[in-house]
MDAnalysis code that builds the backbone (N, CA, C; Angstrom):
import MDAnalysis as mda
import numpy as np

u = mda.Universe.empty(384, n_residues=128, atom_resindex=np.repeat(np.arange(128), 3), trajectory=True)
u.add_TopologyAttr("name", ["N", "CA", "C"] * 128)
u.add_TopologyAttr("resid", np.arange(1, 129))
u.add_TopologyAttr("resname", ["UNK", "UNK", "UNK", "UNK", "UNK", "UNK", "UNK", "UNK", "UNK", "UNK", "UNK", "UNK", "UNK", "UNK", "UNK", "UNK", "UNK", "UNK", "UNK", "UNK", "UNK", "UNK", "UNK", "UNK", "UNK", "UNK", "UNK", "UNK", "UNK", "UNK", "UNK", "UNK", "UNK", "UNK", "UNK", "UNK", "UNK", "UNK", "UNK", "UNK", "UNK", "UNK", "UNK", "UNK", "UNK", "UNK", "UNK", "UNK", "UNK", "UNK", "UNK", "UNK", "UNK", "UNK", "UNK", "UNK", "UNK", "UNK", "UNK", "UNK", "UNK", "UNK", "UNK", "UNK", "UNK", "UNK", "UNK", "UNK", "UNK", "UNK", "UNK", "UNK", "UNK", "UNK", "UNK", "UNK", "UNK", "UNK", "UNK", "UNK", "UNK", "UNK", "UNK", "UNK", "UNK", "UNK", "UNK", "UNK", "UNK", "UNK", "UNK", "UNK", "UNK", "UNK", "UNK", "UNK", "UNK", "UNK", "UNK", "UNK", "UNK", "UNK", "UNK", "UNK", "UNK", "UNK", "UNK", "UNK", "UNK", "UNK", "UNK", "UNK", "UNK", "UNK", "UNK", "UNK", "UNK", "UNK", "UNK", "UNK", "UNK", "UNK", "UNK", "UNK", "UNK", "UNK", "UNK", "UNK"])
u.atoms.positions = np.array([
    [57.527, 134.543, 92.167],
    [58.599, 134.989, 91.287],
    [58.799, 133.914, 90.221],
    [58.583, 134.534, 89.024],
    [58.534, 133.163, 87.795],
    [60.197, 132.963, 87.473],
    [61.002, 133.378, 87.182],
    [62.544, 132.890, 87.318],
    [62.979, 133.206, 88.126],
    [63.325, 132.113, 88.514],
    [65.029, 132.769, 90.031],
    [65.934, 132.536, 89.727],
    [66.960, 131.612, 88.844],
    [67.961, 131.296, 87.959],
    [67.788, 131.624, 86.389],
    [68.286, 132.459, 85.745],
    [68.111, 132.770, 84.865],
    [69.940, 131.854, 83.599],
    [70.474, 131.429, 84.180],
    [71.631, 130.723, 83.679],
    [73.017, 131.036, 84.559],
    [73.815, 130.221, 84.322],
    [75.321, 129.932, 85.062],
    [75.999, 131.505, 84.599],
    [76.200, 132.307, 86.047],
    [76.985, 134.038, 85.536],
    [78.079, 133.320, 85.465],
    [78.597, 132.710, 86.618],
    [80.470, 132.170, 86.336],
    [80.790, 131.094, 87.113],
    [81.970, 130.423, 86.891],
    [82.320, 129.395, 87.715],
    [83.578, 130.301, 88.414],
    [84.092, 130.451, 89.763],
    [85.107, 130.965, 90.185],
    [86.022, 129.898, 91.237],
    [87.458, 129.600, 91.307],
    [88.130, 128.552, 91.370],
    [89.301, 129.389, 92.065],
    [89.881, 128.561, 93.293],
    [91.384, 128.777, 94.328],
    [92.393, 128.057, 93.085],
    [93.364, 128.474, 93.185],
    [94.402, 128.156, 92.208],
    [95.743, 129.116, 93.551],
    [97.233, 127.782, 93.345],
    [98.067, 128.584, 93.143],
    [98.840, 129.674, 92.646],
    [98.428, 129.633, 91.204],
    [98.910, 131.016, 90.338],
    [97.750, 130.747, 89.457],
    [97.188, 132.063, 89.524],
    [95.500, 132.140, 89.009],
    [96.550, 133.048, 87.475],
    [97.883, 133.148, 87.361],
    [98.148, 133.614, 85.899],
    [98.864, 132.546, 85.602],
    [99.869, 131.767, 85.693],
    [99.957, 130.768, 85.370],
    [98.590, 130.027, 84.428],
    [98.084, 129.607, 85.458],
    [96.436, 128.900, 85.256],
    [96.004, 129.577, 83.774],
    [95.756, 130.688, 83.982],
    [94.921, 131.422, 82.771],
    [96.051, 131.490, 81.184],
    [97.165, 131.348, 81.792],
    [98.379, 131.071, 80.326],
    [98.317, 130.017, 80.016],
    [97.849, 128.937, 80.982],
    [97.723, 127.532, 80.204],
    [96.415, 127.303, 79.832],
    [95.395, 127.785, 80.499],
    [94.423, 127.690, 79.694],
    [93.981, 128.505, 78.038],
    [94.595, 129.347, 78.114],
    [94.934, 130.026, 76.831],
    [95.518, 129.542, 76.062],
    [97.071, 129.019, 76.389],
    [97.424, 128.061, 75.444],
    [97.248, 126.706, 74.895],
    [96.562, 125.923, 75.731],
    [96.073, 124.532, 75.742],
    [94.824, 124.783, 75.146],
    [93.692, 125.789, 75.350],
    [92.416, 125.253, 75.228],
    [91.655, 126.751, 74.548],
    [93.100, 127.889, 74.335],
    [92.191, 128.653, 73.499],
    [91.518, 129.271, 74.093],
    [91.570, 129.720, 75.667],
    [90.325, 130.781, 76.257],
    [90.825, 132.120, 76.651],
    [90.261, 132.863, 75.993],
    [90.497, 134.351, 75.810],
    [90.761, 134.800, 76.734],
    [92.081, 134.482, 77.928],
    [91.892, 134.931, 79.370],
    [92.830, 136.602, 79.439],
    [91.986, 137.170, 80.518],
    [92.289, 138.790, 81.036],
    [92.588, 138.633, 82.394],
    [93.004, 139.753, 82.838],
    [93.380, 139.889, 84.320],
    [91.974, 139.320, 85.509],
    [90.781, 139.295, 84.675],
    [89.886, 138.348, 85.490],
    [89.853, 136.134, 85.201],
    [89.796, 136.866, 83.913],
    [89.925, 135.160, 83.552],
    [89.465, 135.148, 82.423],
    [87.970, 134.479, 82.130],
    [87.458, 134.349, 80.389],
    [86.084, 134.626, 80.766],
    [86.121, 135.360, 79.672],
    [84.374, 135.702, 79.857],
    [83.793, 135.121, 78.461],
    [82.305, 134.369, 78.627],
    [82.409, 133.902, 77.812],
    [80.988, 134.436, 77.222],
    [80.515, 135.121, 75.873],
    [79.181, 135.317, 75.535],
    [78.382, 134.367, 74.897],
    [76.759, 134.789, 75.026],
    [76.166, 134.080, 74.596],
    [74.989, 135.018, 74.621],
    [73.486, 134.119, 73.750],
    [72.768, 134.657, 73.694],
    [71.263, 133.941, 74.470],
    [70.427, 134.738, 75.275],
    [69.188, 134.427, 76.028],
    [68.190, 134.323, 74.769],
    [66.868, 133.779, 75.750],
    [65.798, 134.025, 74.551],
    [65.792, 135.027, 73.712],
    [65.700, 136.254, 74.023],
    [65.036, 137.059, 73.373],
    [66.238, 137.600, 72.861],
    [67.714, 137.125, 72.476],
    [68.582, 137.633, 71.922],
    [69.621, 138.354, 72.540],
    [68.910, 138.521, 73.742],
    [70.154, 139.662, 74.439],
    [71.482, 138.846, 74.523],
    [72.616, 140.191, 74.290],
    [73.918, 139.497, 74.748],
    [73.901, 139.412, 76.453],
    [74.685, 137.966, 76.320],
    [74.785, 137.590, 77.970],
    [76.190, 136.991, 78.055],
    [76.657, 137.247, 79.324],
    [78.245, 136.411, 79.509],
    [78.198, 135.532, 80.813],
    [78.918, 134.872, 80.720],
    [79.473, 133.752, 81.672],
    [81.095, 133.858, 82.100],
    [81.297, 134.321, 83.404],
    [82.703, 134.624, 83.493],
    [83.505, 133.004, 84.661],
    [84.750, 132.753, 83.438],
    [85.294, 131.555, 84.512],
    [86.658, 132.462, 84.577],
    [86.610, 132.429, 86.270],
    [87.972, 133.052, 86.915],
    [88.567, 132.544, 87.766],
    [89.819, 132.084, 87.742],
    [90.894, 131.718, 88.737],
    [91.391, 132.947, 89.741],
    [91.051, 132.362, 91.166],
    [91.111, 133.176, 92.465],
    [92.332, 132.937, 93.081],
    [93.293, 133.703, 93.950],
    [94.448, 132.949, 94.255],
    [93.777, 132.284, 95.959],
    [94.732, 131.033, 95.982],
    [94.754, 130.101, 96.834],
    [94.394, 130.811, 98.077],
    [94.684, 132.199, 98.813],
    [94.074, 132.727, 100.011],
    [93.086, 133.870, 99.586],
    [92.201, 133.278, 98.890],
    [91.463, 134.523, 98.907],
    [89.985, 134.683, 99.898],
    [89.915, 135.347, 100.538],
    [88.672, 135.528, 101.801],
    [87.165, 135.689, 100.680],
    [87.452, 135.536, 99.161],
    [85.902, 135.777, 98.993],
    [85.075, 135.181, 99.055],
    [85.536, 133.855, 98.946],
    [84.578, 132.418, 99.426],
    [84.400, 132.060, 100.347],
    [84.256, 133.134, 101.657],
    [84.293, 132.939, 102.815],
    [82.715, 133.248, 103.664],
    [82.134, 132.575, 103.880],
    [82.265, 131.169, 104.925],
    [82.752, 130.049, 104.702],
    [82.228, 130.019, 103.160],
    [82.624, 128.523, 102.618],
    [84.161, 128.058, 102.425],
    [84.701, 127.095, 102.513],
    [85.815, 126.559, 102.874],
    [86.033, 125.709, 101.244],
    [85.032, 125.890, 100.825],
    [85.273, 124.604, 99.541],
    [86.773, 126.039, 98.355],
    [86.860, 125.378, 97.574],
    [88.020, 125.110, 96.245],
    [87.340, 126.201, 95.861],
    [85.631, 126.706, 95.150],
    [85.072, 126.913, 94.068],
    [83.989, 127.655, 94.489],
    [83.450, 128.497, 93.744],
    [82.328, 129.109, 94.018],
    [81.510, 129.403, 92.870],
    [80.208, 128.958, 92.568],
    [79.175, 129.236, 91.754],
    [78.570, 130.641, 91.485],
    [78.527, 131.089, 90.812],
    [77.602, 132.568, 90.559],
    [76.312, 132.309, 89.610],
    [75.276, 132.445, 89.992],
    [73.974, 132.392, 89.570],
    [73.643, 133.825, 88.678],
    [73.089, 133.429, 87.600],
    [72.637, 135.031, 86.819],
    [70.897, 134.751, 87.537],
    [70.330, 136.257, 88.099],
    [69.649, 135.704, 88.618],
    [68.539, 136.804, 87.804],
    [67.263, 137.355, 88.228],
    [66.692, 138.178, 87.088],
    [66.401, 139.586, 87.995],
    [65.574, 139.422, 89.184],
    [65.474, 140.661, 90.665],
    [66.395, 140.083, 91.402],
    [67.403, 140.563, 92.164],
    [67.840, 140.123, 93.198],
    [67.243, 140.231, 94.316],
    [67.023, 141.732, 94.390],
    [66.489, 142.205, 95.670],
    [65.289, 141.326, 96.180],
    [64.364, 141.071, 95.132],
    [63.254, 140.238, 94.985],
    [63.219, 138.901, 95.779],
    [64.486, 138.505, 94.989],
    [64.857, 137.060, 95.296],
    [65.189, 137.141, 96.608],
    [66.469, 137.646, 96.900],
    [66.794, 137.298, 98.335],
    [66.183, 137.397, 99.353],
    [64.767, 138.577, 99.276],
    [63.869, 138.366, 100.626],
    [62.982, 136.965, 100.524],
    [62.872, 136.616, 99.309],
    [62.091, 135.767, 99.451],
    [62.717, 134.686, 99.724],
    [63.844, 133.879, 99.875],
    [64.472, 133.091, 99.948],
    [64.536, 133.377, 101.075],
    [64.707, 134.291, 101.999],
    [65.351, 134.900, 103.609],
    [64.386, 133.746, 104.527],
    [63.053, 134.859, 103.642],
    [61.589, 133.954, 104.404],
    [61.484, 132.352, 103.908],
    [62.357, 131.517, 103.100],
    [62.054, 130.167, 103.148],
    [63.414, 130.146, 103.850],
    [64.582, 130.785, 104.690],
    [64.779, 130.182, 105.844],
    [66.605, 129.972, 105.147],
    [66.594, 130.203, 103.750],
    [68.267, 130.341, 103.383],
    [68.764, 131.103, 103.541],
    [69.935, 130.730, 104.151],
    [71.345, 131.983, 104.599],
    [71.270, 132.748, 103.950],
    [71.470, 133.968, 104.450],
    [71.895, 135.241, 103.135],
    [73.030, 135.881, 104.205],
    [74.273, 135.753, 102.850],
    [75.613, 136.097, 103.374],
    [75.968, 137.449, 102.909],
    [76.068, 138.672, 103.611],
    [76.425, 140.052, 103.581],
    [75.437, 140.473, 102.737],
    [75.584, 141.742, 102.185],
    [74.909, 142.650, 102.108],
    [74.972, 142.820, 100.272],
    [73.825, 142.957, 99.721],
    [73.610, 143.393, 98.618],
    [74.859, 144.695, 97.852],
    [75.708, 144.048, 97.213],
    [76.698, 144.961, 96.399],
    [76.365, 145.169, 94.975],
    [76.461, 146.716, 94.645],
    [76.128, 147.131, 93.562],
    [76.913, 147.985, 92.801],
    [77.583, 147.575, 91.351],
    [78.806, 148.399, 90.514],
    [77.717, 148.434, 89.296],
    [78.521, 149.129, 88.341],
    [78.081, 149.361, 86.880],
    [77.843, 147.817, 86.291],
    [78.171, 146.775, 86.604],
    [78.185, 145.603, 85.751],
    [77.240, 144.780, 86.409],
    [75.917, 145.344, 87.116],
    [75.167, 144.629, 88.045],
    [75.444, 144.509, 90.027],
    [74.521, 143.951, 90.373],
    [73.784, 143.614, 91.666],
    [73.823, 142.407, 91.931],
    [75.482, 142.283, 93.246],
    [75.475, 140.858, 93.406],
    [74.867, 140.630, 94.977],
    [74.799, 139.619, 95.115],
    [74.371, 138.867, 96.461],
    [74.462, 137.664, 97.087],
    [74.726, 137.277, 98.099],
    [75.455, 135.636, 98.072],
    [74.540, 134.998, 99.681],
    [74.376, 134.111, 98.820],
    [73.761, 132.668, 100.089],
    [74.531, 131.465, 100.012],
    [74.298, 130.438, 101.243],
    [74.256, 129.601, 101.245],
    [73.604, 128.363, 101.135],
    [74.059, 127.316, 100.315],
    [73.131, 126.193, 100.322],
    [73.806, 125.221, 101.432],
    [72.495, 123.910, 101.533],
    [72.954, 123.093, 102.957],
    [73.888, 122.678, 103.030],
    [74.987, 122.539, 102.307],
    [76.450, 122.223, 102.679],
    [77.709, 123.017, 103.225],
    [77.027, 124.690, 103.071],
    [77.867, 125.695, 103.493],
    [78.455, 125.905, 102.345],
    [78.365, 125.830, 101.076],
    [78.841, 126.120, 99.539],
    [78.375, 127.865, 99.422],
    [79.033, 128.557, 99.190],
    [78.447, 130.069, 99.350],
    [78.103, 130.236, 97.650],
    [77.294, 131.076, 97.223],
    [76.645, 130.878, 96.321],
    [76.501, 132.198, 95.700],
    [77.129, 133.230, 94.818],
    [76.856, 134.526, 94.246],
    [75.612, 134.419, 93.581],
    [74.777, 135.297, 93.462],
    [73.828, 135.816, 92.889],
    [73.597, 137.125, 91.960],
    [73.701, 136.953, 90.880],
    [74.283, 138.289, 90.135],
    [72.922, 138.653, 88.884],
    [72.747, 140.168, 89.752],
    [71.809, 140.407, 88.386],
    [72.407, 141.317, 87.655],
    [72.975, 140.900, 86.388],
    [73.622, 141.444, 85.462],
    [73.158, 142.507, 84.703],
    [74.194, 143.159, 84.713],
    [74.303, 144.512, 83.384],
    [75.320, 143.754, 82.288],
    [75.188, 143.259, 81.282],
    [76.115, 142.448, 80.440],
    [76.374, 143.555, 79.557],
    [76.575, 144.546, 79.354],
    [76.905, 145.284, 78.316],
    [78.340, 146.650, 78.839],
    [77.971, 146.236, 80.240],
    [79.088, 146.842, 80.730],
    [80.577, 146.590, 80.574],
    [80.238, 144.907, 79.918],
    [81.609, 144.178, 80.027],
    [82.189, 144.640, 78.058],
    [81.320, 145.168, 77.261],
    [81.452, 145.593, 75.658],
    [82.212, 146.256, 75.786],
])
């Protein structure tokens, strides 16, 4: 498989008040935040529009669960399906089950610290 990371989909973060959070980051620093957080575009090689979403999670939320950490990484990845067997067979966690909406095909592992890790092969035009 010639890419398995294709760029950073989002950074996602535990917060006491994940609206709070997103009003000060709006007002301090200017980021276009919505009831998810900020999505941010950009463009790949070949031009396509692509986004990067940073979202504040509230303080009990079970989605970062196994992992215990603050934060969770989302990988834009290019096959998922692809990827995750092949990763299975070099022996990395694969946490639940392949989920699929209009805005892409996510999937989540772990790396050796127990950091749970999204894997998202994006539909970026869903978010237009």
């Amino acid at each position: 498989m010639k890419n398995r990371v294709t760029g950073l989909g989002g950074f996602f973060f535990k917060t006491k008040d994940p609206n709070a959070i997103k009003t000060w980051y709006n007002k301090h620093l200017g980021l276009n935040t919505d009831q998810y957080g900020c999505t941010f575009w950009w463009k790949d090689k070949e031009g396509n529009d692509c986004s990067t979403q940073w979202s504040p999670f509230k303080e009990d939320t079970a989605y970062f669960k196994p992992s215990e950490k603050q934060f969770m990484m989302n990988f834009r990845v290019e096959n998922l399906v692809e990827l995750l067997a092949e990763l299975k067979k070099e022996g990395v966690t694969v946490v639940g089950e392949i989920e699929e909406y209009d805005y892409g095909k996510f999937g989540w592992i772990l790396d050796p610290e127990g950091n749970k890790l999204e894997l998202w092969e994006p539909v970026d035009a869903a978010f237009q």
